[in-house]
C-alpha positions as CSV (number, residue, x, y, z in Angstrom):
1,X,95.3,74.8,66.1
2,X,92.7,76.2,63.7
3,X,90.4,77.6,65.9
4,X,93.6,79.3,67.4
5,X,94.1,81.1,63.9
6,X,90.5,82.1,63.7
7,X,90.7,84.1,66.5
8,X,93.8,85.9,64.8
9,X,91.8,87.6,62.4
10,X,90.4,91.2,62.6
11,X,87.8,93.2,59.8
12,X,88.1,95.7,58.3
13,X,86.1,98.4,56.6
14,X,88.3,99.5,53.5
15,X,87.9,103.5,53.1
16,X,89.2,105.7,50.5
17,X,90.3,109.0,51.4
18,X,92.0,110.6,48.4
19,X,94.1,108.2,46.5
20,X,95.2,106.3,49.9
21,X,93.3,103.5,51.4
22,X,92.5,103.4,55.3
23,X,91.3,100.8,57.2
24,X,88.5,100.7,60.4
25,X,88.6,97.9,62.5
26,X,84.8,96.6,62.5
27,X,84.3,95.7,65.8
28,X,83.9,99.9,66.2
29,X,81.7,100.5,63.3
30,X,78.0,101.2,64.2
31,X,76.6,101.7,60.8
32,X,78.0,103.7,57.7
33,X,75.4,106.3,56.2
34,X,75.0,108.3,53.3
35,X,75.8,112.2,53.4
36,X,72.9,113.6,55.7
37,X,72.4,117.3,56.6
38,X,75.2,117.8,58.7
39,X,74.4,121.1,61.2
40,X,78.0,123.4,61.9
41,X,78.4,124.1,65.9
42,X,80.2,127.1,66.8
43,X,83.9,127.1,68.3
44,X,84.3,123.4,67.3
45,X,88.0,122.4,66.0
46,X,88.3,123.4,62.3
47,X,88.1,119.4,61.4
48,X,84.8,118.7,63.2
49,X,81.9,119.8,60.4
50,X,79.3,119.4,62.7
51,X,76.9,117.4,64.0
52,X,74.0,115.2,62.9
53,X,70.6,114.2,63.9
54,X,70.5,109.8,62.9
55,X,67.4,109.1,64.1
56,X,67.2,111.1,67.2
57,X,70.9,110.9,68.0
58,X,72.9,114.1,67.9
59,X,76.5,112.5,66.3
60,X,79.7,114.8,66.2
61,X,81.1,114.4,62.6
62,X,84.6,114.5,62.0
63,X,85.9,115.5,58.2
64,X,89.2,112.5,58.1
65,X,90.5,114.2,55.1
66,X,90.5,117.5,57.2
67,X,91.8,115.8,60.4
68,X,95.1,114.4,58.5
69,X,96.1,117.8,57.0
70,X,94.8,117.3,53.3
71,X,92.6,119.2,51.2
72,X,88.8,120.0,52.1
73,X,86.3,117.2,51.3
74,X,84.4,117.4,47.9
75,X,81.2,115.3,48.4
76,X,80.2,113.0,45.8
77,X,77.4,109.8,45.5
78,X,80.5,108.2,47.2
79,X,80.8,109.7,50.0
80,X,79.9,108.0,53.0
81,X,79.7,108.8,56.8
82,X,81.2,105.8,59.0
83,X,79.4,106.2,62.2
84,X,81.9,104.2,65.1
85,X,81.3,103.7,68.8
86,X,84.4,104.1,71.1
87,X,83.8,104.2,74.9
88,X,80.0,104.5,74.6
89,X,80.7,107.4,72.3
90,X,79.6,107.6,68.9
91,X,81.5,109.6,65.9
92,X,80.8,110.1,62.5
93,X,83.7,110.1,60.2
94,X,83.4,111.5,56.9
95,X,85.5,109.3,53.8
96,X,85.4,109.6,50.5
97,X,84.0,106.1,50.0
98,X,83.8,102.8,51.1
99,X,85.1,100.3,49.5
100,X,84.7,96.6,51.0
101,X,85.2,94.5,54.3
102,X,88.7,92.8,54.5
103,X,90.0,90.0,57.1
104,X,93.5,90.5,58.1
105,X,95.2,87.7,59.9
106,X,98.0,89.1,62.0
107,X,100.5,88.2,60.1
108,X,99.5,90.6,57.3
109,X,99.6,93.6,59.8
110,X,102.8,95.2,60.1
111,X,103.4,97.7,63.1
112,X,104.6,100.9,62.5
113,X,107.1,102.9,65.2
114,X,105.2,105.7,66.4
115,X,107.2,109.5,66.4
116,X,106.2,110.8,69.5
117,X,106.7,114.5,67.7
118,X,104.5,113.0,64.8
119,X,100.9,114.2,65.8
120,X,99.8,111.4,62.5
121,X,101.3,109.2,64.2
122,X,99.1,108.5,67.0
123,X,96.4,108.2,63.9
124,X,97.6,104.7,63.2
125,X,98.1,101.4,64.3
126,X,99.5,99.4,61.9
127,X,99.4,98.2,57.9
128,X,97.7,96.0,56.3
129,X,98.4,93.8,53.3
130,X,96.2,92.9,51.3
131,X,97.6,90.9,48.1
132,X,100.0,94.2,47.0
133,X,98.0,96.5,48.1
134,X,98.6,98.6,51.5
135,X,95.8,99.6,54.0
136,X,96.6,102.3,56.7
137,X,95.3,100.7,59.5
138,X,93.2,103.3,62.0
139,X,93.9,103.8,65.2
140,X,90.0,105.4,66.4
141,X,91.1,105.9,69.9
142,X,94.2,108.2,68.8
143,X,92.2,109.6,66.2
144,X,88.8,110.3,68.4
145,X,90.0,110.8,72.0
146,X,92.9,112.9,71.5
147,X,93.1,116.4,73.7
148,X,92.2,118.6,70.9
C-alpha cells in the first residue's frame, strides 16, 4: 500500500510571478538559470523575448508574466529563467523567482473545469495546496505548444 502512495506524488518547482505562486511539474525542468543575455528575433509573438545561447544551445525564451496578460517583467537578482524540455523541445520561461521544490500527493491537487473560450485556461492544470497556501499548477504543454 505505501509504495502505491509513493507513486502518487508529483514535484514541483514553486515560482513567483507577481504576487501569485505557479507551480512546474519537475519532471520537465532541465535546469533553472540566472538572467543571461537574452537576443530579440524579429516577428516573434509579443510574449517571446528572444532567444538565448546556454552553452551552445539556442533556447526560445518566453516572458510568463507577458504570456498571462500582466504587466512587463522588471528583472531583479530574483529573477530566474526555468529552462523545461517538452517533446525534445527546450523553453526558457522567464519568472520572477523561484521559490522552492514541493511534493504534492494527488489528493492536494484539485482540478479546475477548463472554459473552452478562456485562452488562460488551457494554461493550467490543476491547484495545489500546500498547508493554506494555493499553487497554480502549469500546464507546459498548453502553455508551450499552443498555435500562436
Amino acid at each position: 500500500m505505501e509504495e502505491n502512495k509513493n507513486q502518487e506524488i508529483k514535484q514541483y518547482i514553486v515560482t513567483k510571478i507577481g504576487n501569485e505562486q505557479y507551480g512546474v511539474n519537475i519532471q520537465f525542468v532541465h535546469n533553472i538559470e540566472r538572467l543571461l543575455k537574452i537576443t530579440r528575433v524579429p516577428k516573434a509573438p509579443y510574449y517571446i523575448k528572444g532567444v538565448i545561447n546556454l552553452r551552445g544551445d539556442i533556447i526560445p525564451v518566453m516572458s510568463l508574466r507577458l504570456k498571462f496578460g500582466l504587466e512587463a517583467d522588471e528583472y531583479t537578482n530574483n529573477t530566474r529563467i526555468i529552462i523545461v524540455k517538452l517533446d525534445g523541445n527546450s523553453m526558457g520561461l522567464i519568472v520572477d523567482e523561484v521559490k522552492e521544490v514541493i511534493n504534492l500527493d494527488c489528493e492536494d491537487i484539485e482540478k479546475i473545469s477548463k472554459d473552452i473560450n478562456d485562452e488562460k485556461s488551457k494554461y493550467v492544470q490543476g491547484v495545489g495546496k500546500i498547508d493554506k497556501e494555493i499553487v497554480t499548477l502549469l500546464n507546459l504543454d498548453g502553455l508551450i505548444n499552443n498555435n500562436d
